[in-house]
LUMZA-715692 format. One line per 2 residues: number of its first residue (from 1); for each residue x, y, z of C-alpha. Coordinates in steps of 0.001 Angstrom, whole numbers, plus 500000, padded with zeros to 6 digits. Last residue first. Example, Ala and Ser with C-alpha at 12.3 -4.5 7.8 and 13.67 -1.06 7.14 Angstrom:
BEGIN
2> 513670/498940/507140  512300/495500/507800
% end
This chain:
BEGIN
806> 201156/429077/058415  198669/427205/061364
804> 195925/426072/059328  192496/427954/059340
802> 191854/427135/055898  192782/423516/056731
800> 190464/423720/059580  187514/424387/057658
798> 187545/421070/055677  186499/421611/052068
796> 184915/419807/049254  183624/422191/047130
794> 180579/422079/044263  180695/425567/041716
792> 182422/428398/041242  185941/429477/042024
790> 188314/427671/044657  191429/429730/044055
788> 189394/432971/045173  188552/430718/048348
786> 192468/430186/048765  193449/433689/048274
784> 191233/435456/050768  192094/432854/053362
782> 196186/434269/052540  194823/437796/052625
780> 193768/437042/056120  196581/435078/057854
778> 199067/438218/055881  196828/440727/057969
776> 197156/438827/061239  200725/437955/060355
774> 202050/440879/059991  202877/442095/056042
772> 206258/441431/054180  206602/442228/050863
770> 207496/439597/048268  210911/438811/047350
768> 213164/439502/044491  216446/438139/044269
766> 216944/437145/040768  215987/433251/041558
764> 213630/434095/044031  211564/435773/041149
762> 211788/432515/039763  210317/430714/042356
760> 207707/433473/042721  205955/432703/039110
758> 204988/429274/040185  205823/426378/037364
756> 202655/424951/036551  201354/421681/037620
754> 202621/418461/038985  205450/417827/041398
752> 207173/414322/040879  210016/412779/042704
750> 211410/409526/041709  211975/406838/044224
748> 213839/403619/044488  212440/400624/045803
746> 212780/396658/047001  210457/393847/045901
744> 207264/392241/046764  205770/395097/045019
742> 203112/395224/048059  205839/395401/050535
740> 207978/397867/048634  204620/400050/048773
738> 204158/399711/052550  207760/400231/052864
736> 207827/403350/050930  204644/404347/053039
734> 206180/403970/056420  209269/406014/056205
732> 206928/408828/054207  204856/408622/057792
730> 202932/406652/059553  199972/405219/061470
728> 198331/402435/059332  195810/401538/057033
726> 192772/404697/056772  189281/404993/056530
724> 188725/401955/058807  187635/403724/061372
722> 190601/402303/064355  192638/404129/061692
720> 190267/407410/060928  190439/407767/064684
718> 194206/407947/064932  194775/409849/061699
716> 192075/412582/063283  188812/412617/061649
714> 186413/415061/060667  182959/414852/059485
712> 181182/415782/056273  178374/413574/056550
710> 181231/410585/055848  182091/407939/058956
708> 178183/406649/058724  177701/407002/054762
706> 180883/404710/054341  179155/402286/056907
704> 175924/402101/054740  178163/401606/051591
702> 179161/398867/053264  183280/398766/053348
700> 186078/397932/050848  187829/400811/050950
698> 188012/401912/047510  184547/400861/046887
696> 183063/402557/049935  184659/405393/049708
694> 183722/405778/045802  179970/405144/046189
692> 180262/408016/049476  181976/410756/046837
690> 178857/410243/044235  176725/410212/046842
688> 177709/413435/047974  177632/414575/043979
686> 174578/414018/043998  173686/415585/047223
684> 175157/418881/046642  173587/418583/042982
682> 170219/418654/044575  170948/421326/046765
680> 171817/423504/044079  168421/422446/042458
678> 166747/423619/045868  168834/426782/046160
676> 167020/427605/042964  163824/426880/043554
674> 163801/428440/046810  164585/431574/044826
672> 166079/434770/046100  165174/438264/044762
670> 167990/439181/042004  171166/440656/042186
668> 172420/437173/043132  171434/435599/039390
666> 171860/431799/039893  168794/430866/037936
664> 167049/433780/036317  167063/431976/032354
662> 165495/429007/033949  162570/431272/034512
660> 162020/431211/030788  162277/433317/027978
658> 163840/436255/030435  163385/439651/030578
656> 165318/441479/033455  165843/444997/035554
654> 167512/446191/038501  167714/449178/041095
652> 170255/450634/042604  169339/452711/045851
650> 172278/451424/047758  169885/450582/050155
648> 167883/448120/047520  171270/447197/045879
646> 172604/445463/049288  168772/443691/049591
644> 169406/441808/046331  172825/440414/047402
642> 171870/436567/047530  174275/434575/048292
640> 174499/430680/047959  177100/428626/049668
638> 178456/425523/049127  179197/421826/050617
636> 179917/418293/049728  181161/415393/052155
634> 183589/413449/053676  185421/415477/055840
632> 188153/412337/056264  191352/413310/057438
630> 192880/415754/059627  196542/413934/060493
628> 197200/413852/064291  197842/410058/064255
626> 200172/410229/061223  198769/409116/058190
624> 198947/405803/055503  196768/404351/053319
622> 197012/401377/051636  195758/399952/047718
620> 194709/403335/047104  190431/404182/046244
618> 190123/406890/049072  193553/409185/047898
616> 191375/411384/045760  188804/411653/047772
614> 190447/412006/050845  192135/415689/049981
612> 188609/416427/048314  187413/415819/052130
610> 190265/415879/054022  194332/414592/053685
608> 195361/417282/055920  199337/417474/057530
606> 200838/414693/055553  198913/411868/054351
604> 200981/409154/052600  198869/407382/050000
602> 199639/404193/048253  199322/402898/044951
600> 199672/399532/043683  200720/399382/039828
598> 198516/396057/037795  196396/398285/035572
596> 193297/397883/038024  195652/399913/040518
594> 196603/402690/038359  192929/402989/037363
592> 191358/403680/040630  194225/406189/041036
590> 193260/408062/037546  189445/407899/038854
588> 190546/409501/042018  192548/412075/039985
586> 189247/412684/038084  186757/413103/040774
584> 189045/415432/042564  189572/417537/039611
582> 185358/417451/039324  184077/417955/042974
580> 186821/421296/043243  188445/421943/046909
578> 190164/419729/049562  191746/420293/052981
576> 195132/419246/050678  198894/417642/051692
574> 198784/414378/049980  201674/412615/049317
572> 201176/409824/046612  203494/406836/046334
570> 202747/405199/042472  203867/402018/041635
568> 206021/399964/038979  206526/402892/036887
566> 209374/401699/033695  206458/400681/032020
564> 205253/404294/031391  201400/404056/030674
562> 199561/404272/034152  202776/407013/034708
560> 201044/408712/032195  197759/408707/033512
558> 199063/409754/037035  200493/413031/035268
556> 197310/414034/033930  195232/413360/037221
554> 197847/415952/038632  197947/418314/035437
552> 193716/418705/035745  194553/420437/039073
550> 196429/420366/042712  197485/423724/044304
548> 200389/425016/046038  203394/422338/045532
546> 203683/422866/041511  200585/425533/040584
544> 197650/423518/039301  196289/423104/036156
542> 193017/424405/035844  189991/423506/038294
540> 191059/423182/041880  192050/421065/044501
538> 194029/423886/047179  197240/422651/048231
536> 200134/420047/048150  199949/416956/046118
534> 203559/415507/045834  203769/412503/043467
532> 206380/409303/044248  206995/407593/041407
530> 208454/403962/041750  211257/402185/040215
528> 211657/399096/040935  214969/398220/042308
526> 218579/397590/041258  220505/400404/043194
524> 220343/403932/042067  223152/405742/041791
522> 226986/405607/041568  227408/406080/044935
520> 230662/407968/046266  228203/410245/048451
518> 227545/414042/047808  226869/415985/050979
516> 223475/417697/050415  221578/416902/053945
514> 225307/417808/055367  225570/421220/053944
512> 221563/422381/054611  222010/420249/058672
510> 225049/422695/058937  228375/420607/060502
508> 229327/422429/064213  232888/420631/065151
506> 233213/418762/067911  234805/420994/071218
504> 234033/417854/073622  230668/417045/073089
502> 229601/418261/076496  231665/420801/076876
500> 231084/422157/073467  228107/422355/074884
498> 228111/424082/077928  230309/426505/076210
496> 227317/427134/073461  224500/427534/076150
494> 226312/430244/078131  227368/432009/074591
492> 223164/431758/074010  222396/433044/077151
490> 220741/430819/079846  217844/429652/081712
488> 217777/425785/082102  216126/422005/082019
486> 213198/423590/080742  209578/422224/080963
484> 210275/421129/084767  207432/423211/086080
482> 209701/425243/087778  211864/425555/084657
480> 209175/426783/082762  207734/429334/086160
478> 211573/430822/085448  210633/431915/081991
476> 208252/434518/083217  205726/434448/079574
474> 205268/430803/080814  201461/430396/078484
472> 200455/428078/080245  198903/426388/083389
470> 196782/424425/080908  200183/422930/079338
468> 201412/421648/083078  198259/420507/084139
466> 197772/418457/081296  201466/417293/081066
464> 201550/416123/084703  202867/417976/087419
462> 206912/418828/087953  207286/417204/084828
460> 211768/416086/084887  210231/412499/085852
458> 209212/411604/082049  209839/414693/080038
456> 209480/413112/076695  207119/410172/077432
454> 204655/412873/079583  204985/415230/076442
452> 203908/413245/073946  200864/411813/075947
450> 200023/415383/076295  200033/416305/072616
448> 197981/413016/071437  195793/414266/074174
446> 195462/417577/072801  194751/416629/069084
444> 191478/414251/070613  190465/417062/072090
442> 190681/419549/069315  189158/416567/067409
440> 186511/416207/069887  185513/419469/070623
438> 185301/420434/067168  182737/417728/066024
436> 180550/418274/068841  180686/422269/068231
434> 180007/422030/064712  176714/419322/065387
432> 175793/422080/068190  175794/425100/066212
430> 178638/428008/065977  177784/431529/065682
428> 176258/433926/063494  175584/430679/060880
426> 175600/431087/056681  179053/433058/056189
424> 181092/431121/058809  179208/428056/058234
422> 181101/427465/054652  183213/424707/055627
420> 180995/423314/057907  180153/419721/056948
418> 178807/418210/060159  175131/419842/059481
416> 175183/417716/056340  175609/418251/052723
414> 175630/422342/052974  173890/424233/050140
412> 173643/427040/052895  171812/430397/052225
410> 173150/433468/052707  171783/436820/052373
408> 173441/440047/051764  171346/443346/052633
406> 174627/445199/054354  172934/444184/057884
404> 172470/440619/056637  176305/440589/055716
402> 177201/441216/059462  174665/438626/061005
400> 175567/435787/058863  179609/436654/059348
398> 180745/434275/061883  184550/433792/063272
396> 186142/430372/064266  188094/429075/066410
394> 189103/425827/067386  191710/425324/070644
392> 194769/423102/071358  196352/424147/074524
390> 198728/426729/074899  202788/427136/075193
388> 204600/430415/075041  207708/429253/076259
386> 209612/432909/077370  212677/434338/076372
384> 214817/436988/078531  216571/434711/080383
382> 217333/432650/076922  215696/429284/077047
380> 217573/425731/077586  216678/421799/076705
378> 218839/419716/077723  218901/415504/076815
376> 216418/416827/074360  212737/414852/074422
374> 211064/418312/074832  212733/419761/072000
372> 210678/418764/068462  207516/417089/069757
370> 206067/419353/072173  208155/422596/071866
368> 208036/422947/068380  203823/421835/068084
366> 203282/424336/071547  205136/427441/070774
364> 208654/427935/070813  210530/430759/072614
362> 214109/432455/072878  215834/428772/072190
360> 218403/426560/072954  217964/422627/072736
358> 220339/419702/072998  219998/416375/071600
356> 221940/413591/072640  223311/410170/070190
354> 223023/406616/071571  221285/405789/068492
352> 217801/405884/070600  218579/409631/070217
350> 218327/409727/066521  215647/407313/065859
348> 213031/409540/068760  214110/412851/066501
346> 213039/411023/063859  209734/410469/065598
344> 209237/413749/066571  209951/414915/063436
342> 206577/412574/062028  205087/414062/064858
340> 205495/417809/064167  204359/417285/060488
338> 201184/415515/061723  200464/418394/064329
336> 200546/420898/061276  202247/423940/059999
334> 205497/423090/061711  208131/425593/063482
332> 211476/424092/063452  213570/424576/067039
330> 215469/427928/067443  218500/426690/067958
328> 218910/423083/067833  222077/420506/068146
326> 222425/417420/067255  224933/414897/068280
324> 227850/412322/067595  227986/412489/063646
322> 230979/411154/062107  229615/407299/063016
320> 226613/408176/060697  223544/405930/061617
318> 221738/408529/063152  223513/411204/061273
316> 221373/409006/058357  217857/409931/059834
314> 218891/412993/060747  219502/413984/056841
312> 216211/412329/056107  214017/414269/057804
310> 215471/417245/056203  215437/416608/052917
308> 211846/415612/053526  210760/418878/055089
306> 212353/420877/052651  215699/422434/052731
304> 217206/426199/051472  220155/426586/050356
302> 222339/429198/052504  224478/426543/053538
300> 227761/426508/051142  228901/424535/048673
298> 227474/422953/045371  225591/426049/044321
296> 222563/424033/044858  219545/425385/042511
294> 216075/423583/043312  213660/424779/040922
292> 209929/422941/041540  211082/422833/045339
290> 210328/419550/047027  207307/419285/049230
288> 206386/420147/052537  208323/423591/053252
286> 210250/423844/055811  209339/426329/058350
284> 211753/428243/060392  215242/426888/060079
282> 216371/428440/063065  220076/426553/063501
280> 219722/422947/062575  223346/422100/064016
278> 224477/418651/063510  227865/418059/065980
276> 230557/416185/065218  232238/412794/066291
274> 236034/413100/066717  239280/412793/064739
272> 237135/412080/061376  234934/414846/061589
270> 237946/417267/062311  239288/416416/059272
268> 236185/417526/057218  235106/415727/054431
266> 235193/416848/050801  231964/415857/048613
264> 229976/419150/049196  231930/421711/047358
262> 235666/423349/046968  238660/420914/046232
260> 241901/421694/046314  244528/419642/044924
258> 247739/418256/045304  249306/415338/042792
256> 252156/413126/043580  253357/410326/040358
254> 255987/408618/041062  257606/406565/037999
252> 259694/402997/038672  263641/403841/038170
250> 264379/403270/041483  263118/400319/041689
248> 266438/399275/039987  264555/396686/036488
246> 263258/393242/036527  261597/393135/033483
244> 259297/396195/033931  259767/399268/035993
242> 257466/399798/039215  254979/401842/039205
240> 254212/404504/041870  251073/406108/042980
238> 250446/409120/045244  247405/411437/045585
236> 246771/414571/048103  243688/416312/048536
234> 242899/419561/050582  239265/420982/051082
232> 238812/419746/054209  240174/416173/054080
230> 241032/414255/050428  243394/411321/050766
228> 244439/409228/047580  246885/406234/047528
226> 248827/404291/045042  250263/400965/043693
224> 250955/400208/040208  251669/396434/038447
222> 253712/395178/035918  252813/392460/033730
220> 253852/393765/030388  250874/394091/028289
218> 248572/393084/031321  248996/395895/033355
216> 247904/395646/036996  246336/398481/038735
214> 246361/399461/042327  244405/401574/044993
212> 244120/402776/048025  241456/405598/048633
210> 240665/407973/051871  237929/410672/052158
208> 234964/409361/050469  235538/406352/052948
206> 237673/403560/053183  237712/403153/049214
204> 239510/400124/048139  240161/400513/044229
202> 241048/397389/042235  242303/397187/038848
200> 242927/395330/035220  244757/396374/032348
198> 245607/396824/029111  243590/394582/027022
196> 243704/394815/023449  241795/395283/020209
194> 243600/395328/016778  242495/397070/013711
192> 244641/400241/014240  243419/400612/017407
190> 241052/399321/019970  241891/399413/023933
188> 240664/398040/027072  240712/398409/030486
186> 238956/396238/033411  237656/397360/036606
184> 237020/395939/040325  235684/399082/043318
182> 235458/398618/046517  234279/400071/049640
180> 231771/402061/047448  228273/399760/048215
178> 229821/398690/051906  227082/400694/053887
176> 224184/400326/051406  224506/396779/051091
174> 223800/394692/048076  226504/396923/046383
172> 229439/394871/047775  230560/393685/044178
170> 231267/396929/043046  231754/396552/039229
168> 233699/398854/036330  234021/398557/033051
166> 236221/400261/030718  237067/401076/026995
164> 239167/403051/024598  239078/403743/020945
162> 241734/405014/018904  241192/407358/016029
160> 242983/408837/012920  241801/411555/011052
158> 242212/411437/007146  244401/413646/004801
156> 247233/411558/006243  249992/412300/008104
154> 248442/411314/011563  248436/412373/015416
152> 245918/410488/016898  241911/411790/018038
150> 240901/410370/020954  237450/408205/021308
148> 236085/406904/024682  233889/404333/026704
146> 233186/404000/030104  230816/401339/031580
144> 230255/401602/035381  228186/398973/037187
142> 226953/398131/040829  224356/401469/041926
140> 222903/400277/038185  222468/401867/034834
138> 226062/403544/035084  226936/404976/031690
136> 230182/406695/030718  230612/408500/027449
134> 233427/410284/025719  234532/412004/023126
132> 237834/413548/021984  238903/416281/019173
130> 242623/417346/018228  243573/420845/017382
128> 243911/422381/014363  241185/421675/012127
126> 242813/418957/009580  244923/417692/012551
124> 248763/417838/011967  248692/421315/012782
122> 248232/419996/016266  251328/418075/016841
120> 252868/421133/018886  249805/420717/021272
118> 246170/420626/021252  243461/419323/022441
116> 239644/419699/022931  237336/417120/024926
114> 233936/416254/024499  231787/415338/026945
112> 228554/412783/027357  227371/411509/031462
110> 224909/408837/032310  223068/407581/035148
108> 223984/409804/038088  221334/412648/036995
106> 221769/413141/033293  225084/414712/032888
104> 227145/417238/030705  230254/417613/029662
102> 233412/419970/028921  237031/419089/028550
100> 239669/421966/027180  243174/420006/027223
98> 246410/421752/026748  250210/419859/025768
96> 253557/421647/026081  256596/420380/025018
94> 259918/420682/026317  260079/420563/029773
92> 257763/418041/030110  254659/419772/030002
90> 250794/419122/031045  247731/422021/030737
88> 244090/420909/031896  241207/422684/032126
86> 237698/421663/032987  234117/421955/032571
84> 231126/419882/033900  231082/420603/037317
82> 234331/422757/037596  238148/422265/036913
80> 241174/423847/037044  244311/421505/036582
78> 248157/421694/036265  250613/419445/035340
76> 254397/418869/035338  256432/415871/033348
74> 258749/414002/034124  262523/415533/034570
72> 262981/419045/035132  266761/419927/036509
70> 268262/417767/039003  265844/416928/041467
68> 268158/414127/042841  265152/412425/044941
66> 262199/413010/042488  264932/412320/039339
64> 265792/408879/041370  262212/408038/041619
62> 261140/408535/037928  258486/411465/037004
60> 255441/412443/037336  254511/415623/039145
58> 250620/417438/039541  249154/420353/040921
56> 245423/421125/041438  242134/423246/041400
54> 239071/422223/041860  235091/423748/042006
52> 231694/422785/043344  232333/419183/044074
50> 230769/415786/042419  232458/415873/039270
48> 230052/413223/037402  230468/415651/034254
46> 233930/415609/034393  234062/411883/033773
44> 232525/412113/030599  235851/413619/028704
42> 237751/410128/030052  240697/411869/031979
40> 239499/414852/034088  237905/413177/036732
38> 240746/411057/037534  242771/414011/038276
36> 240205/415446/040688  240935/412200/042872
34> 238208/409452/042414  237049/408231/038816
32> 235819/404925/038677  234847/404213/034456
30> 238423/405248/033694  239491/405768/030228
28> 242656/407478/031075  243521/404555/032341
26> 243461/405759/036261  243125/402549/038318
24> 246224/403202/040184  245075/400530/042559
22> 245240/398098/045152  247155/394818/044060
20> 247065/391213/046025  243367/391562/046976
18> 242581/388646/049080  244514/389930/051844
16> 243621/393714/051753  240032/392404/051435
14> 239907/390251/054516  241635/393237/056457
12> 239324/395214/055654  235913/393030/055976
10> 237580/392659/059884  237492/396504/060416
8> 233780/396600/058837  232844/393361/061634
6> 234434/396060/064432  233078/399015/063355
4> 229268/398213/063615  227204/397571/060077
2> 223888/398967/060235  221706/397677/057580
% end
């Protein structure tokens, strides 16, 4: 919901005159921590720290000993503090009192520490020092429960405790815009047999930056008043409580604390005085699924982002009034058309915000120049750069001929003529039913492409955006801004000072800092939770590797979510030309049985969602891809060699007994059967069938019809939609409201990635990278790897996601 400034100005004023007290909420039991001292009171609270680091100052004392200074009245603190771990020493003058508070959190739900004191009292303690717990639990974006135990000072032999407790409700939480605005809590205490109320309190939180707030004790109806700001680092606090019974004013207790703060939850000052800019400055690829480790310093913007991340960090600058524009360098590059278009469409939300875009770049190929920058308000190459921009093309390389003259034979187990995964070791060139199929999905791909670029560029197209894209590449930048491609030729300090004139000097904020800016939300509002399962890669047999292959782990992990009761539905993203009959089979049949067990599934295609890759998402209750999506391939291929004639001119000769001829089947050193190519055959179309029963089940169609859109042919999103095969156009957006939609209720997501840990994430973790090779030869060994992945035995495979862009 987006909430303008003028209805949010009027909420204020509503609340500051309903509300007759705003807030020193701080009990020392707090379930609503704000200012770095708040953190450090209830030994949980620490643990919920959302910055990297703190460090901090702090002065109570009474008014007239602030404004006479005379000697050291109150009391002085000091603080250091991390995620998790803090210090805290506090004097008045006379004695000194040290607190050692460590904890540890689960996510935003729930938070355990301990706390360590001690002081001149401490001997009094049978150990020394006095011990503290805590716990705060927030099962809902609306509630905060807080409860604690301090050790007391005590004569006996045996330890004395109080007990503290708080709640905490934000009564706005039905909207995402006002969920923090305020804050209501209660405090309580238990000792000595006796349970009282202290106090009750209101916080009214502008923004993460600004805080008033106010507490009323019940024990002697007095009441506290204070304020926090926190901007760039720096964060001040105030309060002041009056004296009871009528007392000078004067002698009410200040309390002013400074601190610095160091991480992602402190605003800038500049981004309050004046929209900013987002910068996503050559990010290269982003990955398509979430990172199996994922290890955020807390400040800074070297970490990495994925796709998602990213998408949905312009998404809310689109809606965030600190945010005024976006700025790219160096465009993202995208390893599909689907990927590209799902940007482009965020891109599209952005700018339709009221909000420009503006473009700098040395070169971009067709995919970032297409959908990412040619909608910008300006889009600008360096003098020296060049848009190297070409139409979409298939091609593919043949190697019948050249393993025939080393005395290797193929023979194709091949489904249909349409299912050509493996033509480029059975064919020297490509047939007709290839060619047909090619020519109109590269077609179909380079329409979607020019009707892109026409809405993008509008009147700036010189000629329209077929001419303009044939008549590439524009190695001589000045023929792009001829064409009316690019707005401008300029150097990247040229490009800068336009604009910051534009924007008016706004400050640059990192799209890797602000996709990871912490929030004031407690968590996760009250929805059904749904599990949203990233499969990314290869199908094979084994495990799986988390985000590069899918195995046995992925139909093991939909299983259990079939039997957690906390899952109402299952969101798959699939990402996968295909691979191995029998995973496939079995994550389809764990899909098939998430639905009968009452949980809806739906699929969101990314990039390739073919053959296996449609298999296992062909029985969901909804299906969802982007228009340039490569779906369907529904069929069965493989490939039989026969390498009898490479030992004859190698001069190597062979020998075998068997007890029957079964005993010779498969053997490639040996003289090729028919007999054996035609059982292979015969489990090719099996298991065809096999894939066509369960198309036309999960989609409801004549099995007739299935066979009619399968022998292994290709589909764009767009055709597979007007198909059938598919539900919608769309992307991740799209599916969690397809899937709210069928729960009749709203969502909130958990992230799964099945499969092994890969080795190279933690290799990244200690620094050590692979070797870089040139593309051509890194293109190659990459193909190399995903057949080797593939092993033995029936594939599902669509050619062009082996010939992916990477």
């Amino acid at each position: 919901m987006k909430v303008s400034c003028i209805p949010r100005a009027e909420l204020l004023v509503a609340l500051l005159s309903i509300t007759s007290v705003y807030l020193f909420a701080q009990a020392g039991n707090s379930a609503d921590p704000f200012t770095s001292w708040d953190y450090s009171d209830n030994p949980a609270a620490i643990g919920f720290f959302p910055d990297a680091m703190t460090m901090g100052i702090r002065r109570a004392a009474a008014v007239e000993g602030f404004a006479l200074n005379d000697g050291f009245p109150g009391t002085f603190e000091l603080l250091y503090g991390l995620k998790g771990l803090s210090y805290r020493f506090k004097t008045d003058g006379v004695a000194n009192q040290h607190l050692l508070t460590s904890a540890s959190s689960f996510g935003k739900v729930l938070s355990l520490g301990i706390r360590f004191r001690w002081d001149e009292t401490s001997s009094l303690s049978p150990l020394g020092f006095y011990g503290d717990t805590g716990l705060i639990i927030r099962p809902l974006n609306f509630l905060s429960l807080a409860l604690a135990t301090s050790e007391e000072p005590t004569t006996t032999a045996k330890p004395a405790f109080s007990h503290s407790m708080a709640v905490a409700i934000r009564p706005l939480a039905f909207d995402p815009a006002l969920e923090s605005m305020l804050t209501l809590g209660a405090d309580a205490r238990y000792s000595g047999g006796t349970l009282s109320f202290d106090s009750i309190s209101a916080r009214l939180a502008l923004d993460s930056w600004l805080s008033v707030h106010g507490r009323y004790s019940l024990s002697d109806s007095s009441f506290g008043i204070g304020l926090a700001l926190a901007l760039s680092g720096s964060e001040m606090s105030a309060a002041y409580f009056p004296p009871g019974g009528g007392a000078d004013l004067s002698e009410g207790i200040a309390d002013i604390g400074a601190s610095i703060r160091i991480g992602r939850a402190m605003k800038s000052t500049d981004r309050l005085l004046s929209p900013s800019v987002l910068l996503i400055d050559e990010p290269g690829i982003w990955a398509e699924s979430p990172p199996s480790m994922d290890f955020d310093p807390g400040f800074g913007n070297d970490v990495a982002l994925w796709f998602g991340q990213a998408i949905s960090a312009i998404d809310k600058a689109a809606m965030d009034r600190s945010i005024g524009f976006l700025v790219m360098v160096e465009p993202p590059l995208f390893m599909s058309e689907a990927r590209a278009q799902e940007m482009s469409r965020t891109l599209a939300r952005f700018r339709a915000a009221g909000k420009p875009v503006y473009v700098y770049a040395r070169s971009m190929n067709r995919l970032s120049y297409v959908y990412a920058a040619a909608g910008a308000e300006l889009v600008a190459l360096d003098p020296n750069g060049s848009l190297p921009i070409v139409d979409v093309a298939g091609f593919s390389f043949y190697l019948k001929d050249a393993l025939s003259r080393l005395g290797v034979e193929t023979y194709s187990l091949q489904s249909h003529d349409t299912k050509t995964a493996f033509n480029m070791f059975s064919e020297s060139g490509m047939v007709d039913a290839e060619r047909a199929m090619v020519r109109r999905y590269v077609t179909g791909l380079a329409g979607q492409g020019y009707a892109e670029l026409e809405s993008a560029r509008g009147d700036k197209l010189k000629v329209g955006a077929i001419t303009a894209i044939a008549a590439g590449p524009y190695i001589d930048p000045s023929l792009a801004v001829e064409a009316g491609l690019v707005d401008a030729l300029m150097y990247r300090d040229e490009f800068d000072e336009l604009v910051q004139e534009n924007t008016g000097s706004a400050p640059m904020v990192d799209i890797r800092s602000y996709a990871r800016e912490r929030s004031l939300s407690w968590g996760l509002p009250m929805a059904k939770k749904v599990a949203v399962v990233y499969l990314s890669g290869n199908i094979i047999e084994g495990p799986g590797v988390r985000g590069m292959s899918i195995g046995d782990s992925a139909a093991e992990l939909l299983a259990s979510l079939r039997e957690e009761p906390g899952i109402a539905g299952v969101l798959l993203r699939v990402d996968s030309g295909g691979g191995s009959v029998i995973t496939s089979d079995h994550i389809a049949r764990e899909v098939r049985r998430l639905k009968e067990s009452g949980k809806p599934v739906v699929v969101s295609m990314a990039g390739y969602a073919a053959s296996g890759g449609y298999y296992i998402s062909a029985y969901a209750d909804k299906i969802l891809a982007e228009a340039g999506t490569i779906t369907g391939a529904i069929g069965v291929t493989g490939i039989n060699f026969n390498a009898a004639g490479l030992l004859e001119r190698l001069g190597i000769g062979t020998g075998v007994e068997s007890a029957g001829q079964s005993g010779e089947f498969g053997n490639i050193f040996l003289p090729h059967r028919d007999r054996d190519t035609a059982t292979m055959k015969a489990g090719i179309l099996y298991a065809y069938d096999r894939f066509i029963d369960v198309v036309a089940s999960g989609r409801n169609i004549d099995r007739t019809r299935a066979d009619e859109l399968g022998k292994g042919q290709i589909w764009l999103g767009s055709e597979a939609l007007e198909a059938g095969l598919i539900d919608a156009i769309g992307g991740m957006d799209e599916a969690k409201e397809a899937l709210a939609e069928l729960l009749g209720h709203r969502i909130r997501c958990v992230e799964y990635l099945p499969g092994e840990l890969d080795p190279k994430s933690l290799f990244s973790l200690l620094g050590v990278s692979s070797v870089s090779l040139p593309a051509s030869i890194a293109g190659i060994v990459d193909f190399a790897e995903e057949l080797s992945e593939l092993d033995g035995g029936l594939l599902y495979m669509a050619p062009e996601y082996l010939y992916r862009e990477r």
